[in-house]
Backbone as CSV, one residue per row, in Angstrom:
resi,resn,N_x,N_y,N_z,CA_x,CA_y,CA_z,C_x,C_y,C_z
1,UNK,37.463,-18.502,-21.354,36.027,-18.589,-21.380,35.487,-17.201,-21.708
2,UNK,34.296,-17.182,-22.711,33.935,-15.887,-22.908,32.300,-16.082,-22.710
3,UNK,31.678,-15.249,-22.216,30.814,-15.325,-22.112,29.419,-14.553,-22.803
4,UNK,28.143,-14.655,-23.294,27.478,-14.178,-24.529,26.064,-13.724,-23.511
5,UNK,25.517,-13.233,-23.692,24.018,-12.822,-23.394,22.947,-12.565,-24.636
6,UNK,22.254,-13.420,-24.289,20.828,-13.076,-24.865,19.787,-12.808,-24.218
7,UNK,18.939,-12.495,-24.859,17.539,-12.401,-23.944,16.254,-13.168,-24.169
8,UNK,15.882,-13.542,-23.386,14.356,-14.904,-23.241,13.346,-14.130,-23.176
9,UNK,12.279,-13.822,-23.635,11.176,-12.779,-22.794,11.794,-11.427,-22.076
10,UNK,11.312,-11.691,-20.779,11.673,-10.735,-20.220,12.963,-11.162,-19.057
11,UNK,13.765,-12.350,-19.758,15.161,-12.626,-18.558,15.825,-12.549,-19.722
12,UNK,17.238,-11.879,-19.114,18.826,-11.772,-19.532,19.134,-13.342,-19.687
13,UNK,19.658,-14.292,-20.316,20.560,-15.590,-20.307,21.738,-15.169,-20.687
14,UNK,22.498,-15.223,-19.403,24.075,-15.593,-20.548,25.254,-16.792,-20.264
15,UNK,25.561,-17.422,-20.885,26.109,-18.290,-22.111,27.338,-18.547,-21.438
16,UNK,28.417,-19.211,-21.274,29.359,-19.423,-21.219,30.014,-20.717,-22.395
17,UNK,31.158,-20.306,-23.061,31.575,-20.870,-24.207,32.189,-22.176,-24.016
18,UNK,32.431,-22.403,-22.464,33.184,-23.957,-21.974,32.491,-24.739,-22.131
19,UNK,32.009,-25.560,-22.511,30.667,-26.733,-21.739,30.427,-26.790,-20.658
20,UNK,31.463,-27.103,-19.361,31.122,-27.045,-17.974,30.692,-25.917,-17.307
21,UNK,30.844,-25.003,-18.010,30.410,-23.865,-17.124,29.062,-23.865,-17.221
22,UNK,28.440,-23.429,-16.099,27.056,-23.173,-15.423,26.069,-22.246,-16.284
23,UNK,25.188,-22.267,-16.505,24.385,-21.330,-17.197,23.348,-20.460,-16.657
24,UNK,23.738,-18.899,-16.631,23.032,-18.034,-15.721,22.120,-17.365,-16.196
25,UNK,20.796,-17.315,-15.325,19.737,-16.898,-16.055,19.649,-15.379,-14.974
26,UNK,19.204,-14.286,-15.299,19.319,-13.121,-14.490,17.383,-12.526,-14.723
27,UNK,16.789,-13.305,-13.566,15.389,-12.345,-13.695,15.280,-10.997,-13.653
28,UNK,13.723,-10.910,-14.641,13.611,-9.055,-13.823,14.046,-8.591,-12.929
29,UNK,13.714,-7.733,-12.161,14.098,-7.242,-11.024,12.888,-6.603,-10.994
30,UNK,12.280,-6.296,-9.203,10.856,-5.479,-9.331,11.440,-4.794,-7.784
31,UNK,10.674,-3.851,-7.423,11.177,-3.173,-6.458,10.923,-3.588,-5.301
32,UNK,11.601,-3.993,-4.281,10.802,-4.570,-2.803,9.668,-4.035,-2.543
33,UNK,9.574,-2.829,-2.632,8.056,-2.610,-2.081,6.812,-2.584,-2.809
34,UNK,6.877,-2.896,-3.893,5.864,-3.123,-4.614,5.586,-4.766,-4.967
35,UNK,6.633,-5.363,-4.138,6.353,-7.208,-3.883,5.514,-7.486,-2.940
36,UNK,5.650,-6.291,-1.671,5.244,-7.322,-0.654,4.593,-5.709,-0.476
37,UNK,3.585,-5.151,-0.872,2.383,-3.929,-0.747,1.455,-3.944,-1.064
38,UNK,0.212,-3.139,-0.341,-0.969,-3.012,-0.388,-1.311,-1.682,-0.892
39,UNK,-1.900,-1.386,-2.116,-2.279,-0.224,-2.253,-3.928,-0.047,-2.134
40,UNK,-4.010,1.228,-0.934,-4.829,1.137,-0.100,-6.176,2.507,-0.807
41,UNK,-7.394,2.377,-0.961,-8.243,2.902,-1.170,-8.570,4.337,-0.077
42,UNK,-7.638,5.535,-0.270,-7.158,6.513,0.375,-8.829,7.387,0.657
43,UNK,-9.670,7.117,-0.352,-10.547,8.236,-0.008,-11.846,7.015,0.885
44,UNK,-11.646,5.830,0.876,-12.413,5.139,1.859,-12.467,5.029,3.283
45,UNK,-11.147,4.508,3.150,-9.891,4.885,4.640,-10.451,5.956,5.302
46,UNK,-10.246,7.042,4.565,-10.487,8.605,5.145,-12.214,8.811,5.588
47,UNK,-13.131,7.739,4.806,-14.478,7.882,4.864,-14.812,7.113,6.638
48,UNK,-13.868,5.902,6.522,-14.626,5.292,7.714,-13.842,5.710,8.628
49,UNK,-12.371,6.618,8.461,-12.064,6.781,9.890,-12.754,7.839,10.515
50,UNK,-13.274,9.033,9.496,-14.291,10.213,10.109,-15.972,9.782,9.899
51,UNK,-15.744,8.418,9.916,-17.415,7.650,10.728,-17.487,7.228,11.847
52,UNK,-16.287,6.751,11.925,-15.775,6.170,13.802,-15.356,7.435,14.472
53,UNK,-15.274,8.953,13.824,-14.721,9.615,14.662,-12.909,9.662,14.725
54,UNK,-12.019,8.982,14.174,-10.714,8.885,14.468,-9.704,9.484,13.925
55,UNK,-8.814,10.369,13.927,-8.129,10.999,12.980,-6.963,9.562,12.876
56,UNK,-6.246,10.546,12.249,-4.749,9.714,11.502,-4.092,9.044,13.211
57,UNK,-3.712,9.999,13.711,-2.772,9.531,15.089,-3.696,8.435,15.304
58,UNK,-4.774,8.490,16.094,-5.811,7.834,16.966,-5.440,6.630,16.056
59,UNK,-5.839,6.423,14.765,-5.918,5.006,14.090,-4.636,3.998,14.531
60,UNK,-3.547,4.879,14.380,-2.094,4.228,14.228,-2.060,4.172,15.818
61,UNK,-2.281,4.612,16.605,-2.249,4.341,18.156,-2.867,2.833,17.973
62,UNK,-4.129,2.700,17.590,-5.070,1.856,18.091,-4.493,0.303,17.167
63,UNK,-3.608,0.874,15.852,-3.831,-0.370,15.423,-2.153,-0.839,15.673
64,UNK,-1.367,-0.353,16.480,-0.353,-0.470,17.080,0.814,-0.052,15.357
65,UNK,0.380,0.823,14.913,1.391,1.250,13.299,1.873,2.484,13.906
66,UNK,2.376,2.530,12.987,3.357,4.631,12.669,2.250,5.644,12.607
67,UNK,2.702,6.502,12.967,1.097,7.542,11.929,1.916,7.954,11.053
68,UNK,3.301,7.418,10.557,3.386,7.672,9.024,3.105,6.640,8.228
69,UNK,2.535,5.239,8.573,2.200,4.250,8.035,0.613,4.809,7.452
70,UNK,-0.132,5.209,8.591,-1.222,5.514,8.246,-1.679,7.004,7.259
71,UNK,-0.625,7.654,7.498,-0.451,8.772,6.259,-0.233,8.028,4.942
72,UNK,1.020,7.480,4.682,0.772,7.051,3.641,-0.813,6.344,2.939
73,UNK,-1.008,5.644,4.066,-2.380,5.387,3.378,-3.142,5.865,2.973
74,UNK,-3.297,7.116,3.633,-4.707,8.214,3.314,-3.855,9.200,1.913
75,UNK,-2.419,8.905,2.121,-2.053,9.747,0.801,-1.664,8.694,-0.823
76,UNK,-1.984,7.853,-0.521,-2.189,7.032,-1.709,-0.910,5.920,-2.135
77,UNK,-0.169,5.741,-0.772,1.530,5.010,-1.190,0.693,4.126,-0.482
78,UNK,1.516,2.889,-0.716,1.568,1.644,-0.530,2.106,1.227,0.998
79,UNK,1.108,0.115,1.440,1.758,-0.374,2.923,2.146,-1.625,2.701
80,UNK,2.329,-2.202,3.979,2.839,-3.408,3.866,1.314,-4.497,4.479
81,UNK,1.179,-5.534,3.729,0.273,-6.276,3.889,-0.474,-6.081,5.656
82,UNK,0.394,-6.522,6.078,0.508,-6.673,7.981,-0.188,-5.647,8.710
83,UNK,0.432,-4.367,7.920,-0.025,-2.861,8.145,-1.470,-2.738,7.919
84,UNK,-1.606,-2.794,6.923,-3.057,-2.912,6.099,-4.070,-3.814,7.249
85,UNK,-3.661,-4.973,7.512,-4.410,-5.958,8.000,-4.752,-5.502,9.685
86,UNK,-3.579,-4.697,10.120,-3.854,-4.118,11.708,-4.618,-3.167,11.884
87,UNK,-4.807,-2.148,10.491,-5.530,-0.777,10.204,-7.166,-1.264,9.879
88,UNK,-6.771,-2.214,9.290,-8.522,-2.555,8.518,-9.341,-3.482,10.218
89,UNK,-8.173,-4.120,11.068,-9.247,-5.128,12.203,-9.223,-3.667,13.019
90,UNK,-8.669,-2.915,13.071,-8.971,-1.901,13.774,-10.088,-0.894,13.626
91,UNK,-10.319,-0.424,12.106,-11.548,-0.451,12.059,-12.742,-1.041,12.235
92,UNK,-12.407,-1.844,11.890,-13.612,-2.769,11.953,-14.084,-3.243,13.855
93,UNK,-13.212,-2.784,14.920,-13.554,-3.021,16.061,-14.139,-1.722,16.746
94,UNK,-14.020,-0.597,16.051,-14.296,0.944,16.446,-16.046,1.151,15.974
95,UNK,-16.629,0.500,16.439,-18.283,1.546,16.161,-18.447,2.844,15.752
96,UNK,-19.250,2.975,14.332,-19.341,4.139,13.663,-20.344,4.934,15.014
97,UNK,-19.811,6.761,15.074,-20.346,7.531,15.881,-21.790,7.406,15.220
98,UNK,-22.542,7.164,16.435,-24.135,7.296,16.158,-24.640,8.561,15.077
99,UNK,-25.135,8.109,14.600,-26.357,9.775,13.841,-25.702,9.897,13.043
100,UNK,-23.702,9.445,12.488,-23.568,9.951,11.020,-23.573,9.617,9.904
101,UNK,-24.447,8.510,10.082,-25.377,8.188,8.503,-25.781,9.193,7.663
102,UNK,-26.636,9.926,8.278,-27.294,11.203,7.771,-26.144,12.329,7.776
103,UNK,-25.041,12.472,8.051,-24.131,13.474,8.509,-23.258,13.349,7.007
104,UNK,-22.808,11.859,7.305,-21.504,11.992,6.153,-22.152,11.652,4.780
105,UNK,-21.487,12.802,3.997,-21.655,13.012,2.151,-20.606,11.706,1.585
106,UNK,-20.856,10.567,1.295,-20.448,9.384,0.850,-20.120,9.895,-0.653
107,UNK,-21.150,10.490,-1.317,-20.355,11.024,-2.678,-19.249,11.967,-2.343
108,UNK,-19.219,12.529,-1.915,-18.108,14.115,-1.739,-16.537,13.538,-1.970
109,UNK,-15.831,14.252,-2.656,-15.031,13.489,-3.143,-13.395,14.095,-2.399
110,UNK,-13.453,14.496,-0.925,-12.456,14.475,-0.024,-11.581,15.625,-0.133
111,UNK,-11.990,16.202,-1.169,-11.203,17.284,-1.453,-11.497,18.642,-0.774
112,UNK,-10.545,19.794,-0.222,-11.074,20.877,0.095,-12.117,21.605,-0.791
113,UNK,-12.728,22.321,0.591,-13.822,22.791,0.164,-14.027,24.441,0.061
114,UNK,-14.753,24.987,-0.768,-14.671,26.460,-0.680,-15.142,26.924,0.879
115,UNK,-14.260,27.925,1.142,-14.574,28.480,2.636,-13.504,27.838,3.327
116,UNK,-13.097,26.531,3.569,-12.195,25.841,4.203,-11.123,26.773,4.242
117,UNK,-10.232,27.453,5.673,-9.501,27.931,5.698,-8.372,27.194,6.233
């Protein structure tokens, strides 16, 4: 038996020259974590957790995650759905600190600032 490969789109097929033999189709391949991830809006994240007052630790305490789960988020990698979903009801149960409507720059774009040492 010898066996042949071609390609369909984007799957490998290959061929076996017996009749009875089975015919194997070989999908893409995509990376686990970009199957089952959330890529998370890092400079929003960062907006409402310093409206509630909460740094990185505090969040991941509260929403029972890593605070390297929640780093990644604020640094722009991907979480896992579940993650996402414990971080976001967690915000959403924390009341923004009074008065910083007027406080926080909603345009400002998160980046250090001159003087910042």
């Amino acid at each position: 038996m010898s066996l042949e490969t071609t390609s369909v789109g984007d799957a490998n097929v290959t061929n076996a020259t017996t009749a009875n033999a089975p015919r194997v189709v070989q999908l893409p391949t995509r990376s686990p974590a970009r199957r089952f991830s959330v890529a998370v809006n890092s400079a929003a994240l960062r907006r409402q957790m310093r409206e509630r007052g909460l740094t990185g630790a505090e969040l991941a305490r509260r929403a029972r995650v890593s605070a390297a789960t929640v780093s990644h988020a604020l640094n722009g990698r991907r979480i896992h759905p579940a993650k996402f979903r414990a971080i976001a009801a967690e915000l959403h149960k924390v009341e923004p600190v009074p008065g910083t409507d007027g406080l926080v720059d909603h345009d400002q774009d998160d980046g250090p600032r001159p003087g910042d040492g």
